[in-house]
PADOMI-739137 format. One line per 5 residues: their letters; for each residue z, y, x of C-alpha. Coordinates in steps of 0.2 Angstrom, whole numbers, plus 2048, in hexadecimal, padded with zeros to 3 digits. Example, Ala and Ser with C-alpha at 12.3 -4.5 7.8 and 13.67 -1.06 7.14 Angstrom:
as = 827,7EA,83E ~ 824,7FB,844
This chain:
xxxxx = 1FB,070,4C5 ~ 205,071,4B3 ~ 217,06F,4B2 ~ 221,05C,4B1 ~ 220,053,4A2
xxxxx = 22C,051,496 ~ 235,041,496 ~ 233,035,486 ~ 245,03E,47D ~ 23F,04E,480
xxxxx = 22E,04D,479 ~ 235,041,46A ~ 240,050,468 ~ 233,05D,467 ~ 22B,052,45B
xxxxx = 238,054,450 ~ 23D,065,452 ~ 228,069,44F ~ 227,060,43E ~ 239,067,439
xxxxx = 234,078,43E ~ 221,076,433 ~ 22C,06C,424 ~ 236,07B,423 ~ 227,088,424
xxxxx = 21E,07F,415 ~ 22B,07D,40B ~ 22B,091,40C ~ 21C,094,409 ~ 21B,087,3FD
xxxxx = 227,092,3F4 ~ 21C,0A1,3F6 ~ 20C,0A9,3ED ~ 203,099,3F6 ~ 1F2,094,3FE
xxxxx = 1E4,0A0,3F8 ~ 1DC,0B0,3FE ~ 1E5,0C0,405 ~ 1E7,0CF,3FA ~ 1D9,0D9,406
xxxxx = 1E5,0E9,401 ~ 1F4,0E3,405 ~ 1EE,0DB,416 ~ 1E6,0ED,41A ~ 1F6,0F6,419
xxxxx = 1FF,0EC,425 ~ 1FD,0E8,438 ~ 1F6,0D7,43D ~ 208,0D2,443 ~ 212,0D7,432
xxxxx = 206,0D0,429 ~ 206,0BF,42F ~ 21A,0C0,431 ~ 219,0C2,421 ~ 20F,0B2,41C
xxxxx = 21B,0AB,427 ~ 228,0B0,41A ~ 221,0AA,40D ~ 21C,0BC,405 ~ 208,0BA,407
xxxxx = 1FC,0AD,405 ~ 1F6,0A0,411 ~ 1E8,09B,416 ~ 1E0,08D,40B ~ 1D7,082,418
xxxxx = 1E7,07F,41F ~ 1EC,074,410 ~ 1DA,06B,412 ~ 1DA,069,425 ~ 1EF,066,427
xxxxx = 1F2,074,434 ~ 1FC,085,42F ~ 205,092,43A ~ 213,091,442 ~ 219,0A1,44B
xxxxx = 212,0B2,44E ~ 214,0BF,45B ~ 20C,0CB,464 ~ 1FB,0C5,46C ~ 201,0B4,468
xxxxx = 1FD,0A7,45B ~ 204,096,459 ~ 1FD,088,44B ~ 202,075,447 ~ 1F8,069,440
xxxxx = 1F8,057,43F ~ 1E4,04D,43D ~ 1E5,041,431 ~ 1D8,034,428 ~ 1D1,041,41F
xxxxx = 1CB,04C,432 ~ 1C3,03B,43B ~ 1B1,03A,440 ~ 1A3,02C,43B ~ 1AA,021,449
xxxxx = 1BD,026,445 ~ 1C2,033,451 ~ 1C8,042,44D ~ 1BB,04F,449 ~ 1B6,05E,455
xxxxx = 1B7,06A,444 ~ 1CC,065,442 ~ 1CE,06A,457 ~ 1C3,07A,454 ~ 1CA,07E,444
xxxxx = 1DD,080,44B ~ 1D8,088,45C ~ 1CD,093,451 ~ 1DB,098,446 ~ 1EA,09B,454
xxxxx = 1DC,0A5,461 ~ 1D8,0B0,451 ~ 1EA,0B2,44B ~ 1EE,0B6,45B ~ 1E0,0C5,45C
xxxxx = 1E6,0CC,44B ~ 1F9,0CD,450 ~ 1F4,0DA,45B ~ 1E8,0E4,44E ~ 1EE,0F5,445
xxxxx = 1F0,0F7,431 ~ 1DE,0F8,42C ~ 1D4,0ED,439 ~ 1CC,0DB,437 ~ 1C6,0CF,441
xxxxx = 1BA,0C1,443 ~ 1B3,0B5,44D ~ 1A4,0B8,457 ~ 1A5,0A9,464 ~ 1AE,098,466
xxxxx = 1B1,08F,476 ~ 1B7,07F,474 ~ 1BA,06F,480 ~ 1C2,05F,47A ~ 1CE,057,48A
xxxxx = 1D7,049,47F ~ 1D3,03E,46E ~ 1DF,043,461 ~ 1E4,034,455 ~ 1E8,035,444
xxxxx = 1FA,02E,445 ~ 204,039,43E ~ 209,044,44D ~ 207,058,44C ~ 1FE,060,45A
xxxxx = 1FF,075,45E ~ 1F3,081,461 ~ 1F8,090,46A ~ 1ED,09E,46C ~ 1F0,0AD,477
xxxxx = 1E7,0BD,478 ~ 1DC,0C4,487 ~ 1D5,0D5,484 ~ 1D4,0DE,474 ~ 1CA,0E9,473
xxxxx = 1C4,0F6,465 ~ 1B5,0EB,45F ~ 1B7,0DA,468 ~ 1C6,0D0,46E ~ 1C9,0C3,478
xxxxx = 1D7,0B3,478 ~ 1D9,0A4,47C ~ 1E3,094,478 ~ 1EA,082,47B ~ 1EA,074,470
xxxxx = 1FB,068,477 ~ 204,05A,46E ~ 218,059,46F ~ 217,04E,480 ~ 20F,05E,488
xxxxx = 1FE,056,48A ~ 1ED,062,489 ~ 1E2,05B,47B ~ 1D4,068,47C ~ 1D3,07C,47F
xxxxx = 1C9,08B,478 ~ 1C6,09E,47B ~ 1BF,0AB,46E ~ 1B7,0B8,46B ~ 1BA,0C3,45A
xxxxx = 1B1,0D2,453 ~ 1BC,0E1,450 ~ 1B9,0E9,43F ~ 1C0,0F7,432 ~ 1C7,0EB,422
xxxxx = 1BE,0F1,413 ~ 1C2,0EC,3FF ~ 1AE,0E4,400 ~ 1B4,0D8,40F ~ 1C0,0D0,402
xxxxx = 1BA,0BF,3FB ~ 1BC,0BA,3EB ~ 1CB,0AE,3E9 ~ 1BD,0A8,3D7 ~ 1B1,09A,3DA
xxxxx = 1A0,0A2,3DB ~ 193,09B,3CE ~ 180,09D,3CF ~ 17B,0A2,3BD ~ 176,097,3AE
xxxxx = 163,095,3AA ~ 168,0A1,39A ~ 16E,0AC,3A7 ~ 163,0AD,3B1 ~ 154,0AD,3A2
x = 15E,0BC,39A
């Protein structure tokens, strides 16, 4: 059995301490380099941890698909990764639930996260598997749910984590585990930040 449940003022105020808190992380961020691709240098020259306190900061980019999909981190530590996102009209399904991509895409994001804040300078990860289950209908209406993920094992080539996905009354909406390949970064594992274009019939002729 889980814990009690908040009362009604105690989950109204987490609500507004969690879009306070996220307000205050975007507007940093916001005022940083922006959304975009990492510099695969400078993230090979820093631990997992530093480097995502340092997006945090403000001093690193983040992630772009937290801008389509309305979800970024929130904090960092050791073995631990929590996001916030909030589904909107834009995330809902043909019959107007929330799509299963907007659950997995946060709980993917914070079970990774969590497995990088644990990985030396140099290392990379990705994932390998995705377990997801669904408990509760999320509903676009304006109220940010949190992922937090949480390591297992980690390994030298695979990791393990887990994570929940709660809203700010306490209540499960769905929970995940993971498991991410462990690699050496290399400069070729960068991706272009550049739109890729397939050559013109001139080109391709010459």
């Amino acid at each position: 059995m889980s814990g009690s449940q908040p009362t009604p003022a105690d989950a109204q105020a987490t609500l507004a301490a969690w879009i306070a808190e996220q307000a205050e992380i975007r507007s940093r961020l916001d005022a940083g380099p922006g959304a975009g691709v990492a510099d695969i240098e400078q993230v090979a020259s820093m631990d997992g941890l530093s480097m995502m306190q340092a997006m945090l900061r403000g001093e690193g980019r983040a992630p772009s698909i937290g801008r389509t999909m309305d979800f970024g981190l929130i904090s960092v530590e050791y073995g631990r990764a929590v996001f916030q996102g909030t589904p909107g009209p834009a995330h809902l399904n043909p019959m107007g639930g929330v799509h299963g991509g907007w659950y997995a895409s946060v709980l993917d994001s914070a079970l990774g996260c969590s497995v990088n804040t644990t990985l030396a300078a140099g290392r990379g990860y990705t994932t390998l598997e995705l377990k997801l289950n669904m408990i509760r209908a999320l509903n676009p209406n304006g109220q940010p749910v949190r992922a937090i993920g949480q390591t297992i094992h980690v390994g030298m080539q695979t990791a393990t984590a887990e994570a929940r996905l709660v809203g700010h009354d306490g209540r499960l909406c769905a929970h995940a585990t993971t498991t991410c390949l462990i690699f050496a970064l290399r400069r070729s594992d960068a991706v272009s930040a550049a739109p890729s274009h397939p050559p013109t019939p001139s080109q391709s002729a010459s």
